[in-house]
N, C-alpha and C positions, 0 to 999 in steps of 0.2 A: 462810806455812809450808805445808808438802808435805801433805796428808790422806793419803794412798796408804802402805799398811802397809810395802812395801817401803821406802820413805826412811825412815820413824818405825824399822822394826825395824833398820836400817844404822845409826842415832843412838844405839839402846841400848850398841854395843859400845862406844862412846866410853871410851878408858882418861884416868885421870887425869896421865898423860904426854903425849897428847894434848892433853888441853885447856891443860896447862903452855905445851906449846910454841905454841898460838896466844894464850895469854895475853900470854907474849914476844915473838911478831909483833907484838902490838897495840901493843906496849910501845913495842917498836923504830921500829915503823911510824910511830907517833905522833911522837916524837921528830924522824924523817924529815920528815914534813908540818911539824910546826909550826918547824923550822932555819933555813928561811930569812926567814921574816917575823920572827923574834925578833932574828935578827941587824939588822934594819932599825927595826926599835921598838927595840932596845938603843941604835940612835944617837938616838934621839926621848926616852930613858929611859919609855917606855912600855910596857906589860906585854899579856899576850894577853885582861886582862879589854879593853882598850883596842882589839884587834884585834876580840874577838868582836863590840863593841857597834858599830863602824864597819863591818862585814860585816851585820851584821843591818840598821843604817838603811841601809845602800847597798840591801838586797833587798830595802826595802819603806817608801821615801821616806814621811815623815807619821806615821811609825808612834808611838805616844805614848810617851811614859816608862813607865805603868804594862804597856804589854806590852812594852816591852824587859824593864824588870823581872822578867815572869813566863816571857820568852824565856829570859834567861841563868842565873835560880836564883840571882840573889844579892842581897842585905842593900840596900833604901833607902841604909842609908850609905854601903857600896862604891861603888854606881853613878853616887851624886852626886858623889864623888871623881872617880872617871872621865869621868863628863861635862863635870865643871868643868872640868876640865886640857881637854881637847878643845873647850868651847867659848871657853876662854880662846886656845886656840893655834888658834882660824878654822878649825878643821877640822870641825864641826857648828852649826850654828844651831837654836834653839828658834822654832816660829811658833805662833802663837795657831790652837787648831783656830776651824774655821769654825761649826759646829753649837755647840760649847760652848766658850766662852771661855776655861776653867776650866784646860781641856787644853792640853798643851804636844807640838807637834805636831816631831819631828824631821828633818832632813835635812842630807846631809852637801854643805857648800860647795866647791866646787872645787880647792880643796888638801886637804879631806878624800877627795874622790872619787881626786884621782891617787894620796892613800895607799892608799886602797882598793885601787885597780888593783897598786900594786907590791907590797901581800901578798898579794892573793891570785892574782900571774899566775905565780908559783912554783908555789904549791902547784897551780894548772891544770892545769901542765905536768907536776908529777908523779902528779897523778891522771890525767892522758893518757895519759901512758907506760904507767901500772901497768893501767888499765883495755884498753887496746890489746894489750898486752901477757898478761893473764888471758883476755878475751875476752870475749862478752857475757853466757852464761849466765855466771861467775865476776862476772862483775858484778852480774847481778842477785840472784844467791844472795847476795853482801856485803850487797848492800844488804837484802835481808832480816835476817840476819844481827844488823847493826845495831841496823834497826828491833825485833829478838825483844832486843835488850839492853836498849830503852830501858823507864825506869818504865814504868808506863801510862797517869800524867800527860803524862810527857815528852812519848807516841809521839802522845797528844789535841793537844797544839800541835805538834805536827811535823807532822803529818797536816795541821793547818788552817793552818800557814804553809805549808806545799808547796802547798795548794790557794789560798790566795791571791794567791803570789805563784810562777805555775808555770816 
């Protein structure tokens, strides 16, 4: 976020028509990004908890249950649905961690990775365009942006999954 009074005192005039209409961008925008991989989970009858949890083990192979878990914010019972359908249909495997036996260590198998690949080479393509397109500082202001929406849980493991897996 800007320190500099000029950007702080430019943010107070923010009218609340304004903020409507990037509430509605977000809206729209969202919609946009998430079209094409839903039409491709619709043929799998698979949902975007399904998407989210095979993009997170793709960015960070090994990664355990209990931090998918506190990745995604949802319910032990959800995510064991999720993963069962997935490790049922060979698109993730469980492996025994190495240090503690106890852990169940994730990674997605090669028909899980090409699914990976076909959601998320859409949405690439339309963060390319839009970011190409806005330009870099517009870019990097989003991504502040963003990061100023997130809890402040949230932005602690955002910040340490970016940093581990950069």
């Amino acid at each position: 976020m800007a320190d500099n009074a000029t950007s702080g005192e430019s943010l107070l005039f923010l009218t609340d028509e304004q903020l409507r209409k990037g509430i509605e961008a977000m809206f729209f925008a969202y919609q946009g990004f998430t079209a094409d991989p839903d039409r491709i989970l619709d043929t799998l009858e698979y949902g975007r908890a399904h998407h989210r949890a095979v993009h997170f083990i793709n960015r960070s192979p090994g990664l355990t249950v209990s931090s998918l878990l506190a990745i995604l914010g949802v319910t032990k019972q959800s995510l064991n649905r999720v993963l069962r359908t997935l490790f049922e249909d060979g698109l993730v495997e469980a492996r025994v961690g190495k240090t503690d036996k106890r852990e169940r260590r994730l990674h997605l198998t090669e028909k899980g990775a090409a699914l990976e690949r076909s959601l998320s080479d859409a949405q690439r393509a339309r963060m390319r365009a839009a970011y190409r397109a806005a330009g870099p500082q517009a870019v990097q202001g989003f991504r502040m942006v963003l990061e100023a929406m997130m809890d402040p849980e949230m932005r602690r493991q955002y910040q340490g999954f970016k940093e581990d897996n950069p």
